[in-house]
C-alpha positions as a Markdown table, in Angstrom:
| # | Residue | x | y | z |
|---|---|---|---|---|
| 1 | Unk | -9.0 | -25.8 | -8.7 |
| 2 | Unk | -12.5 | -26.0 | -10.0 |
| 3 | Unk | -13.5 | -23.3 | -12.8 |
| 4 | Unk | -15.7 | -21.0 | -9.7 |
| 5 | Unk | -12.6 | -20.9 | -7.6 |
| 6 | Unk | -10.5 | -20.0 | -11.0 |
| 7 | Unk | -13.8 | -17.2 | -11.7 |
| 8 | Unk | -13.0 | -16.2 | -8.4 |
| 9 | Unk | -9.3 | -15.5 | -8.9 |
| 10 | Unk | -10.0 | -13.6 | -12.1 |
| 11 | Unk | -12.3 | -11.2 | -9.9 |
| 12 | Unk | -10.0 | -10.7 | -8.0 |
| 13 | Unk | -6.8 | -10.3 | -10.8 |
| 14 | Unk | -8.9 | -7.7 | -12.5 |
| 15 | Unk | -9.2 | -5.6 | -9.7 |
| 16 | Unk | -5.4 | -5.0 | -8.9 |
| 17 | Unk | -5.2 | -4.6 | -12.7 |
| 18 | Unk | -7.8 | -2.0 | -13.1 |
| 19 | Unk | -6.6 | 0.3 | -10.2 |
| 20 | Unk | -2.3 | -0.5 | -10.0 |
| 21 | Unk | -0.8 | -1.4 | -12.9 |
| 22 | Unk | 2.7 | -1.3 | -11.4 |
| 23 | Unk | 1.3 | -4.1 | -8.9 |
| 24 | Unk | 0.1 | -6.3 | -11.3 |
| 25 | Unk | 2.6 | -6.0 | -13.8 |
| 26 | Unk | 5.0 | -7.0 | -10.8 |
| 27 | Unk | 3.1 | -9.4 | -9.1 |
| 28 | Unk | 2.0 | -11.4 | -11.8 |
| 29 | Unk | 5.6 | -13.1 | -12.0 |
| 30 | Unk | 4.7 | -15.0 | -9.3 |
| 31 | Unk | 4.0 | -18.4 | -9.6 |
| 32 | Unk | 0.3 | -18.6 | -10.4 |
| 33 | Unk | -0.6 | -19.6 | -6.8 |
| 34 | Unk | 0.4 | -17.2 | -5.1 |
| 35 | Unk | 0.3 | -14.5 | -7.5 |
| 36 | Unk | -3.4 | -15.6 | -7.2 |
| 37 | Unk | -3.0 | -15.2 | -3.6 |
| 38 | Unk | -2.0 | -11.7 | -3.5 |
| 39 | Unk | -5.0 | -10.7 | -6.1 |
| 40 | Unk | -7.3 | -11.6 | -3.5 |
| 41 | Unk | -5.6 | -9.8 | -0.7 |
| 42 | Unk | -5.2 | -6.9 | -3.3 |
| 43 | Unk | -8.9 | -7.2 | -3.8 |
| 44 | Unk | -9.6 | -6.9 | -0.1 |
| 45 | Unk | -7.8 | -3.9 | 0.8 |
| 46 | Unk | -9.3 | -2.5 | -2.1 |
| 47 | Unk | -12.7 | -2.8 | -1.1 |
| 48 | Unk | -11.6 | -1.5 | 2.2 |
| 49 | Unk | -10.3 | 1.5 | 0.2 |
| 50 | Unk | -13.2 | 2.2 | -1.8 |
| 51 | Unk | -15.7 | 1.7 | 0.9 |
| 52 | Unk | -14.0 | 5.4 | 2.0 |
| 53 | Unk | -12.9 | 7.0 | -0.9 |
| 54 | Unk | -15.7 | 6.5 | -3.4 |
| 55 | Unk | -18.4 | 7.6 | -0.7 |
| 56 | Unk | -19.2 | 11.2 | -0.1 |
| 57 | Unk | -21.1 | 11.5 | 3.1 |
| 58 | Unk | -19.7 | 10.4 | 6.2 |
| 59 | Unk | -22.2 | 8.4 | 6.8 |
| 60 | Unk | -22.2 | 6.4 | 3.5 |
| 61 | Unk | -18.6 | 5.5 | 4.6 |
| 62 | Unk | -19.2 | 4.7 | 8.0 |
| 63 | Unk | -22.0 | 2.3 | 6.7 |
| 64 | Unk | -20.2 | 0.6 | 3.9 |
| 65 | Unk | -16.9 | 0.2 | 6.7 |
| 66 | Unk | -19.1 | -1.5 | 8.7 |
| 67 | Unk | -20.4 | -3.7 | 6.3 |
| 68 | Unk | -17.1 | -4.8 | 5.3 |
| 69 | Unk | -16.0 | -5.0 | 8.9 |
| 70 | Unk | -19.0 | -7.5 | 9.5 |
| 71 | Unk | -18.2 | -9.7 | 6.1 |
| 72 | Unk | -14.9 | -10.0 | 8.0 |
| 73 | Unk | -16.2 | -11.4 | 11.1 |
| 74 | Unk | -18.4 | -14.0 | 9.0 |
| 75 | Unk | -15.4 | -15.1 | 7.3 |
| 76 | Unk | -13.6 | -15.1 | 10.6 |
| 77 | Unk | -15.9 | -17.9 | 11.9 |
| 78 | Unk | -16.2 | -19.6 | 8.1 |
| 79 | Unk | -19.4 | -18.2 | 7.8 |
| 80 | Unk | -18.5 | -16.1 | 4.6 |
| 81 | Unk | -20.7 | -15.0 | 2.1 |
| 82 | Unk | -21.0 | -16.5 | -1.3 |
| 83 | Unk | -19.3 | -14.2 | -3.1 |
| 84 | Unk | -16.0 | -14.1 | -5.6 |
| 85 | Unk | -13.8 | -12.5 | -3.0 |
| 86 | Unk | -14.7 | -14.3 | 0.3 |
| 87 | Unk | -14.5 | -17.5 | -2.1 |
| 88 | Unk | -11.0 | -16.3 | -2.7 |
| 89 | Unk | -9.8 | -15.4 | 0.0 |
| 90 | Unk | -11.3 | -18.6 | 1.7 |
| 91 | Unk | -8.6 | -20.4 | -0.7 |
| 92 | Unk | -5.9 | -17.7 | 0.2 |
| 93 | Unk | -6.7 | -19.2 | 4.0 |
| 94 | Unk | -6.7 | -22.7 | 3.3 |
| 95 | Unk | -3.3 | -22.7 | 1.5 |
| 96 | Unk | -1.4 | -20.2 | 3.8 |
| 97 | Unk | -0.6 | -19.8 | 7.7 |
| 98 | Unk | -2.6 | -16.8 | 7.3 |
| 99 | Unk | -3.5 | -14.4 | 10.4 |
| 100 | Unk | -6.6 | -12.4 | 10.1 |
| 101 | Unk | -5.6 | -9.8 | 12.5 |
| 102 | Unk | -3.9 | -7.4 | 9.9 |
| 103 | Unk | -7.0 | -7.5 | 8.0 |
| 104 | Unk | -9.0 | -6.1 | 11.1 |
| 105 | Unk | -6.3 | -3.8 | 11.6 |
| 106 | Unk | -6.2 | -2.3 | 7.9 |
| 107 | Unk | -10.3 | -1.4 | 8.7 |
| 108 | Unk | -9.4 | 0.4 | 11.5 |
| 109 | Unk | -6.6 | 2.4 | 9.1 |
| 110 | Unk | -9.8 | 3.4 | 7.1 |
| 111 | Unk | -11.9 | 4.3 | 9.8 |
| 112 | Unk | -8.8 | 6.5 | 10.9 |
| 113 | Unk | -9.8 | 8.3 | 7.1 |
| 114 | Unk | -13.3 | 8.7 | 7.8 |
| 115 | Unk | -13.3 | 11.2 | 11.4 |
| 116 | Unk | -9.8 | 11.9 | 10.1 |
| 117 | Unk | -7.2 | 14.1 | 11.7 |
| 118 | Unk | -3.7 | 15.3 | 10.9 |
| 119 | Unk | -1.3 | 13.7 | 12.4 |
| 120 | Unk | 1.0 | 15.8 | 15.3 |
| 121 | Unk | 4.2 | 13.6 | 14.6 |
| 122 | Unk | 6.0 | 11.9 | 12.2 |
| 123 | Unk | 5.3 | 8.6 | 14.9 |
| 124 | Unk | 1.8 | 9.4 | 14.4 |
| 125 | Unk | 2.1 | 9.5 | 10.9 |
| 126 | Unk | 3.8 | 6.2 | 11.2 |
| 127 | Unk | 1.1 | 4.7 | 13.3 |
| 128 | Unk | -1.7 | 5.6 | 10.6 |
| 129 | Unk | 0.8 | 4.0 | 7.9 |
| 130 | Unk | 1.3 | 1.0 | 9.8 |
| 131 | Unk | -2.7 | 0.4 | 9.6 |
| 132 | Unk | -3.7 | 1.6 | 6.4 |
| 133 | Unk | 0.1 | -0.7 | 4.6 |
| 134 | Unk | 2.1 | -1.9 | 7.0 |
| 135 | Unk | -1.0 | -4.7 | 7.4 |
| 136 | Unk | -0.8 | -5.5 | 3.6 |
| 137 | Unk | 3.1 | -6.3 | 4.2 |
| 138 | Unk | 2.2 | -8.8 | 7.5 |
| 139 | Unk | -0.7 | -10.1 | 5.1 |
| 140 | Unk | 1.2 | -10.9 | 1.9 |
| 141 | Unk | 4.2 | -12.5 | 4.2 |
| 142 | Unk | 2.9 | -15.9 | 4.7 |
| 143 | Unk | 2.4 | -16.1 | 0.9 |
| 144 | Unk | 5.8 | -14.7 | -0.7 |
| 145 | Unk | 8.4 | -15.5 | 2.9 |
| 146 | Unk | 6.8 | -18.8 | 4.0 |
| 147 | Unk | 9.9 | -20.1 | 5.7 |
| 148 | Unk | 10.8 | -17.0 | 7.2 |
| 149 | Unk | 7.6 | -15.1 | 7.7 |
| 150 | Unk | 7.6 | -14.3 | 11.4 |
| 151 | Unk | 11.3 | -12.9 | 11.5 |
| 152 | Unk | 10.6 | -11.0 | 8.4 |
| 153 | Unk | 7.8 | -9.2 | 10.0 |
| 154 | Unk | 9.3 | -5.9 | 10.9 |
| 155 | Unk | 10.7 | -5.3 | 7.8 |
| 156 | Unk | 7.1 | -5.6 | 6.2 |
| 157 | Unk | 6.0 | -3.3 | 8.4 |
| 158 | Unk | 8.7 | -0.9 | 7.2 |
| 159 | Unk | 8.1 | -2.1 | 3.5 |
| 160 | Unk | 4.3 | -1.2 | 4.1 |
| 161 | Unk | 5.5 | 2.5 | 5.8 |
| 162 | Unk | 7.7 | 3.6 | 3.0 |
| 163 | Unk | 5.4 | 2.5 | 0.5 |
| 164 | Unk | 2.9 | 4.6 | 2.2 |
| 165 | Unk | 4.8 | 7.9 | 2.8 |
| 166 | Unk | 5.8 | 7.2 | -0.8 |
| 167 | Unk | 2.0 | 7.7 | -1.1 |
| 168 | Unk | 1.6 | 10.4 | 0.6 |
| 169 | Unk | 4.7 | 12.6 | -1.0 |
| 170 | Unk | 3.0 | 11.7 | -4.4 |
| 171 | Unk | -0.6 | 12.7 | -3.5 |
| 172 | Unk | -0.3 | 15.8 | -1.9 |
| 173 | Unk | -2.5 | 18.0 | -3.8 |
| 174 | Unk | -4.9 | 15.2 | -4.8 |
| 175 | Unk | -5.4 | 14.5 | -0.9 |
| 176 | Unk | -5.8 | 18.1 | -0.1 |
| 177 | Unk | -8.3 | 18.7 | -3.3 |
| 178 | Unk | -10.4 | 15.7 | -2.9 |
| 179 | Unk | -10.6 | 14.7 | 0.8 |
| 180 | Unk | -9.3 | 17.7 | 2.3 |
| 181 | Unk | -6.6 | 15.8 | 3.8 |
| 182 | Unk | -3.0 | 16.6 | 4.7 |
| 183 | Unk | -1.1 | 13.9 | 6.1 |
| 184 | Unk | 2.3 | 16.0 | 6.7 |
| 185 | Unk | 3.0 | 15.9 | 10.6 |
| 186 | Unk | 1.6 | 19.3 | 12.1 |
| 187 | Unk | 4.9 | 19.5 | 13.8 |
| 188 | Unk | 7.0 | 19.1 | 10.6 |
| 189 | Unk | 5.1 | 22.4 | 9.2 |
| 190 | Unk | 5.7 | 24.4 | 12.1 |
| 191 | Unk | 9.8 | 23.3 | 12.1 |
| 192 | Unk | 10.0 | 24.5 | 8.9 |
| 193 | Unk | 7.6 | 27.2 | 9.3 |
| 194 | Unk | 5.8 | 26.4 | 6.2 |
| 195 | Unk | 1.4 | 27.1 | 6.2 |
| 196 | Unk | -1.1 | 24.7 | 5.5 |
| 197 | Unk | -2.4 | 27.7 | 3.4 |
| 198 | Unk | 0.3 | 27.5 | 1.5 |
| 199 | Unk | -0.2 | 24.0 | 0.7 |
| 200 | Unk | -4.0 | 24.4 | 0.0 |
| 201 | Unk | -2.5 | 27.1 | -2.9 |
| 202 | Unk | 0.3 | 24.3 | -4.0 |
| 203 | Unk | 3.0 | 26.9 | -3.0 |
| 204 | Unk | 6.6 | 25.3 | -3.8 |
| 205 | Unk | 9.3 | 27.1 | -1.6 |
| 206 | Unk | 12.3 | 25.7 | 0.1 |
| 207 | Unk | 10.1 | 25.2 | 3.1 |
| 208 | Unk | 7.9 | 22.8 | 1.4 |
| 209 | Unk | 10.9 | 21.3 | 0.2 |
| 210 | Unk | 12.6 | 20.5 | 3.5 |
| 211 | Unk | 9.5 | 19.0 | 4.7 |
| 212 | Unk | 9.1 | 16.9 | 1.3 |
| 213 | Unk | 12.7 | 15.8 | 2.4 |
| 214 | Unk | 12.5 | 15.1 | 5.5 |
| 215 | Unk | 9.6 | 12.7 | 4.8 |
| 216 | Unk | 11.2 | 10.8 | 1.4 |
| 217 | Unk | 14.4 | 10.2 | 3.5 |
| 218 | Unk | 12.4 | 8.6 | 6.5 |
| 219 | Unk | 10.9 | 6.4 | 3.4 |
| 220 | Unk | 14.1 | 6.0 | 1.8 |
| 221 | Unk | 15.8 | 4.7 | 4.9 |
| 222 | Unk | 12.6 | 2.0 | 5.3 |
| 223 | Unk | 13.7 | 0.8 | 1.9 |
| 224 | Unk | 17.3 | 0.7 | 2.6 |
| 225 | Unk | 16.6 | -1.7 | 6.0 |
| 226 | Unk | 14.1 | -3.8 | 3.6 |
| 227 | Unk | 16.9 | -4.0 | 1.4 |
| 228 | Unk | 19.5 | -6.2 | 3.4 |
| 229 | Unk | 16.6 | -8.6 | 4.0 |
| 230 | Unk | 14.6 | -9.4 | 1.0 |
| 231 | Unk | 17.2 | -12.6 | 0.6 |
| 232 | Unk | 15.1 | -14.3 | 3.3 |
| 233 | Unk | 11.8 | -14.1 | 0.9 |
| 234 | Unk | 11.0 | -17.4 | -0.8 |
| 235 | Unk | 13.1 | -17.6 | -3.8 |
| 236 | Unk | 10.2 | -17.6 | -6.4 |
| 237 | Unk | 9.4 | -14.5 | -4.5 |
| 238 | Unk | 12.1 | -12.2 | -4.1 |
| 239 | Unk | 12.7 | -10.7 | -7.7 |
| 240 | Unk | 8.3 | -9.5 | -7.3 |
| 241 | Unk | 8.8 | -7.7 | -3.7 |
| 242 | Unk | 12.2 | -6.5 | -4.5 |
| 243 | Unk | 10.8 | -5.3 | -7.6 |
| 244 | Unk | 7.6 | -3.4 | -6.3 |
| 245 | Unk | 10.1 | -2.1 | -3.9 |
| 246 | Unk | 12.0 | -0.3 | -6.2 |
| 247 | Unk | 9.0 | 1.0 | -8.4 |
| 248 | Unk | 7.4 | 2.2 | -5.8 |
| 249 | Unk | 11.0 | 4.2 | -4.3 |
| 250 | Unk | 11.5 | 5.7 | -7.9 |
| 251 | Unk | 8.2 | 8.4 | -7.5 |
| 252 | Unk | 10.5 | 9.8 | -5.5 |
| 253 | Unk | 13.4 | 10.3 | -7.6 |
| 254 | Unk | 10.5 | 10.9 | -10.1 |
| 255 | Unk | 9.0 | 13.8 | -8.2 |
| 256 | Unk | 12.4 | 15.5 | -7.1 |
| 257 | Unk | 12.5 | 15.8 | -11.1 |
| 258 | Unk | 9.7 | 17.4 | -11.2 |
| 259 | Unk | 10.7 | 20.1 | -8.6 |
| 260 | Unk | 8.5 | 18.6 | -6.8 |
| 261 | Unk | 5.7 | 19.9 | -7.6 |
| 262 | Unk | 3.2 | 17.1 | -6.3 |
| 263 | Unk | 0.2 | 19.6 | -6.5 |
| 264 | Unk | -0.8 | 19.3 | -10.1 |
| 265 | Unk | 1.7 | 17.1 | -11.9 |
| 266 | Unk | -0.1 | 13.4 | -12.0 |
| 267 | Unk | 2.6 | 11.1 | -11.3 |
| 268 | Unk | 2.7 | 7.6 | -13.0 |
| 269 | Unk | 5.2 | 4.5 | -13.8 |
| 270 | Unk | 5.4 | 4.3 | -17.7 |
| 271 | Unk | 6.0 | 1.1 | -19.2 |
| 272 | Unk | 9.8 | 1.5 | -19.8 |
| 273 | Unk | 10.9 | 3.3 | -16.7 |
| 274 | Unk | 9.1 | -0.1 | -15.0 |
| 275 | Unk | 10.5 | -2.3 | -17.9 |
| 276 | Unk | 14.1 | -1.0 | -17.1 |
| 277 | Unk | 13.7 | -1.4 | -13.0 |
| 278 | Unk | 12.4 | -4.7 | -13.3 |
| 279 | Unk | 15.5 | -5.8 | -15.8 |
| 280 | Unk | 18.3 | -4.3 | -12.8 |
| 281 | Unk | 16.4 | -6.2 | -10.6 |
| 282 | Unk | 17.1 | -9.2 | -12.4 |
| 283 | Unk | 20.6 | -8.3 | -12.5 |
| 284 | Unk | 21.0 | -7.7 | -9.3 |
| 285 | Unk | 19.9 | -10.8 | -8.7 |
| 286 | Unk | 22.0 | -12.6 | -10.6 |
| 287 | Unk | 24.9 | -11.5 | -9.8 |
């Protein structure tokens, strides 16, 4: 690997460490490779995030989607720009069966952002986490399940959904504050008869709590079915998903003690809650 390519990597590296530290810190175990690997893909769906989040008219974020969308067709037909992350990922697709489709497919989960609208249904809900993670699971599998990648692709796609809801359970308040967005199923609120006024004014009430619930188990049973099957991941792989599996799944053990109150608590992994999920892990594997 020449010293642009490793440039290129570190790009990449310090993007997943700047904005998920519970990522890196997992991912990094990997063997350099592919650890390098799932930077670049990290890096990616990144850039996709930012081109709607750190926008604030609609039309900056339609533009800078766009953009993205058309440095993707580029690189679809090896015409990619000269640039630390195409360079990467160029690597990424060199080295790996890769399919580009689930990278087409997580734009679309961010255009879904821009003209967004609530979603009716849990399904729908589904559908939107499917695009916007469910893609980054089908990405990262020909990198960390390379024998088994195409039988294991369901359960990245319920990996990617669980991780999302997780997500979404965590950010309530900060999706409502700063995008006006509520991503709870229209049809959950009215089961449980519980306002979106009262979630604009963070109200905490057994309603709110039946729908938090209802949500975290749907997660929780993704994470159970991803859980009989992370044994078919490479072996130099299975401790880092298993891992970020398990940090991820503890924000919501983390928020129910909190009383869930996801409206103005800020919740965050702290070194040793990660240090002691990672060590189980490694028990768990062991044994």
């Amino acid at each position: 690997m020449n010293q642009q390519l490793l440039d290129d990597y570190y790009y990449c590296e310090k993007i997943i460490q700047n904005y998920s530290n519970s990522f890196y810190y997992t991912f990094s175990h990997l063997p350099k490779e592919k650890a390098n690997a799932v930077y670049a893909i990290y890096a990616f769906c990144r850039m996709a995030d930012n081109a709607v989040d750190l926008h604030d008219s609609t039309a900056e974020k339609v533009t800078r989607l766009e953009q993205l969308h058309d440095e993707l067709v580029l690189f679809q037909h090896n015409k990619e720009l000269d640039l630390p992350l195409w360079r990467a990922l160029r690597d990424v697709f060199n080295r790996y069966e890769m399919n580009i489709q689930p990278f087409f497919e997580q734009l679309e989960g961010q255009a879904m952002d821009i003209s967004f609208k609530a979603p009716r249904t849990i399904d729908e809900l589904l559908k939107y986490s499917y695009h916007v993670a469910g893609t980054v699971g089908l990405m990262l599998l020909p990198i960390i399940a390379k024998t088994h990648y195409q039988q294991l692709r369901p359960i990245a796609i319920k990996l990617g959904n669980a991780m999302q809801l997780t997500n979404i359970l965590r950010d309530i308040g900060e999706d409502y504050r700063n995008h006006q967005r509520i991503y709870i199923p229209e049809n959950l609120l009215v089961k449980y008869q519980y306002s979106t006024g009262e979630l604009s004014r963070g109200v905490i009430n057994p309603s709110f709590i039946s729908i938090w619930e209802e949500l975290a188990q749907k997660a929780e049973s993704e994470y159970d079915s991803f859980e009989t099957s992370y044994h078919l991941f490479d072996r130099d792989s299975q401790f880092q998903v298993l891992s970020a599996a398990r940090v991820y799944r503890s924000y919501l053990a983390q928020i129910r003690n909190k009383q869930y109150n996801c409206f103005k608590e800020k919740h965050a992994m702290i070194y040793d809650d990660v240090a002691d999920i990672l060590n189980n892990t490694r028990m768990d594997l062991a044994n």
